[in-house]
C-alpha positions in Angstrom: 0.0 0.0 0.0 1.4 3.2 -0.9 0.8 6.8 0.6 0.7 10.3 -1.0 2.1 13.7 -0.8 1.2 16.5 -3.0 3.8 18.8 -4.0 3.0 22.3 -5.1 6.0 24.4 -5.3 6.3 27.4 -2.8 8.3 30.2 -4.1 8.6 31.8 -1.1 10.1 29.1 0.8 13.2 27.5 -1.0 13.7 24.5 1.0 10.5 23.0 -0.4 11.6 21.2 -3.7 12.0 17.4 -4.9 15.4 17.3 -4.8 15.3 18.2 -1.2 12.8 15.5 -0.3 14.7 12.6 -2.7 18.0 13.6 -0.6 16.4 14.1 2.6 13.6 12.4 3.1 9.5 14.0 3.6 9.5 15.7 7.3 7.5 18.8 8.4 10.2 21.1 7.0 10.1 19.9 3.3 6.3 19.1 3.0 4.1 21.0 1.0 2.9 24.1 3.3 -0.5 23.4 1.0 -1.9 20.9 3.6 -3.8 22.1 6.7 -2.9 20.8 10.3 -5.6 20.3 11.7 -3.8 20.0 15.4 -1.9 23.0 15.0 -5.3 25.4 14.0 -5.6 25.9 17.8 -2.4 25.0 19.6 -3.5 25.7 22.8 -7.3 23.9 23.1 -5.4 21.0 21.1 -3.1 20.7 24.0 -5.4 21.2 27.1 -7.9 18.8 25.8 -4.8 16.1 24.2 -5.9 12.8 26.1 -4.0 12.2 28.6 -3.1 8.8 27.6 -1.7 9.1 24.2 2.1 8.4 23.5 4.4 11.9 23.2 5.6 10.7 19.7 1.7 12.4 19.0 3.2 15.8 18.1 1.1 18.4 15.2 4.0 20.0 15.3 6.2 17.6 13.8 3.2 16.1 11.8 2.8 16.5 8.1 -0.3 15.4 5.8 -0.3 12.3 3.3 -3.4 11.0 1.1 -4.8 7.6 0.3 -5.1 8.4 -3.0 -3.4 10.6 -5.3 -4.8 14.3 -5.2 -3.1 15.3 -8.4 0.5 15.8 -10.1 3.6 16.2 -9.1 3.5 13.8 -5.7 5.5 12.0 -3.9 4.5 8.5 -3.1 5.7 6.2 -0.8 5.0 2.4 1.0 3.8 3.0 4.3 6.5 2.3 6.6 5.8 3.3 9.8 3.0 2.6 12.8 3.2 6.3 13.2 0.5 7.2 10.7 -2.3 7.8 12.8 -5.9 9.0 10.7 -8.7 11.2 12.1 -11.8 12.2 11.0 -11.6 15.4 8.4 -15.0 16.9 8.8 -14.4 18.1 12.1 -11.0 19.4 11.3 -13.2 21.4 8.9 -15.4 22.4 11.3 -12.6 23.2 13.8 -11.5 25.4 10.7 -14.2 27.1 10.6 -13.6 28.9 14.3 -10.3 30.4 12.6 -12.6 32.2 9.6 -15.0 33.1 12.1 -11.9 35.5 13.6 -10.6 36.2 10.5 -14.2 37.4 9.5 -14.3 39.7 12.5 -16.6 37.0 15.0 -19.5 37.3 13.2 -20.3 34.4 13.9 -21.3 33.6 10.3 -19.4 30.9 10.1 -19.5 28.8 13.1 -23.6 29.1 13.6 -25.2 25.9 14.3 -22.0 24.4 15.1 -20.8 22.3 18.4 -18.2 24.5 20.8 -14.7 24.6 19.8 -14.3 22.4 22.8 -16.9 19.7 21.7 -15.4 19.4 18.4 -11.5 19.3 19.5 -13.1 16.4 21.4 -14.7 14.9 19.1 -11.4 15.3 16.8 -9.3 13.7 19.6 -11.7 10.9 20.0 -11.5 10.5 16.4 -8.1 9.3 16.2 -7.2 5.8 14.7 -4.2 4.2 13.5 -4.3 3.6 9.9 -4.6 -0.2 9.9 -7.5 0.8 12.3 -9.1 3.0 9.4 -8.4 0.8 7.0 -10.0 -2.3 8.6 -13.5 -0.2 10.0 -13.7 2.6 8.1 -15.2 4.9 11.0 -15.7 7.9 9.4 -15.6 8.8 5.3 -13.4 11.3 5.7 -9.8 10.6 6.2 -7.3 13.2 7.4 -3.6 11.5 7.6 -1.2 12.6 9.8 2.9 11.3 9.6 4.5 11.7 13.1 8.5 10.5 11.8 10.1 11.6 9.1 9.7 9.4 5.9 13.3 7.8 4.6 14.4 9.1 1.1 15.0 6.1 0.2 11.3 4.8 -0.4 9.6 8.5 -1.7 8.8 8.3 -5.8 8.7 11.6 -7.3 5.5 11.5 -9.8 5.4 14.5 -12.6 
């Protein structure tokens, strides 16, 4: 089974380029800036509500995103290699989302009406949280959102044009 990284090219940030990434390897510095993270929209409710059980390895701020399937050209793909892939449920990162547009939109509250708390939903996201062979086998949700907590060797990424 093979994962999936988009690569968009970021002219205002250099280190972002293939040749990085095939020397390297695909960490949080040389991943596409494109993908969202979802734990890092807000830090601080993210950590305050973090279960208390979960190993430290669980870090946003290490974490980069990978697909299932290819999103579109250039990618990088890769075998999965790691049990740190863990997969939670996308919809509520979206909703979680829609608390930062609801600042950047003044706190209208256009956005966010008729949607849980903040608090609900970050632990709803929490409780969401699955390993990928987890996903994989039950399918809990339809939409995945896949997080890498190591940094992926170079010596198993494909480049795709």
């Amino acid at each position: 089974m093979f994962l999936y990284h988009m690569f968009i090219e970021n002219d205002s940030d250099p280190s972002i380029n293939p040749q990085r990434v095939l020397k390297e390897g695909l960490n949080h510095k040389t991943a596409t800036k494109w993908y969202s993270n979802s734990g890092n929209l807000l830090p601080d409710l993210t950590n305050r509500l973090r279960p208390t059980n979960l190993p430290k390895w669980i870090d946003f701020k290490v974490a980069f995103r990978a697909d299932l399937e290819v999103y579109e050209n250039p990618y990088y793909r890769f075998p999965v290699f790691s049990d740190k892939i863990l997969v939670f449920n996308r919809d509520i990162s979206s909703d979680l989302f829609a608390y930062k547009e609801d600042i950047y939109d003044g706190g209208k509250g256009r956005f966010v009406e008729g949607l849980p708390s903040k608090e609900d939903l970050m632990k709803n996201y929490w409780a969401s949280i699955n390993t990928l062979e987890e996903f994989l086998k039950n399918k809990p949700f339809n939409n995945p959102e896949l997080y890498i907590f190591e940094q992926v060797p170079s010596k198993i990424i494909d480049y795709i044009v």
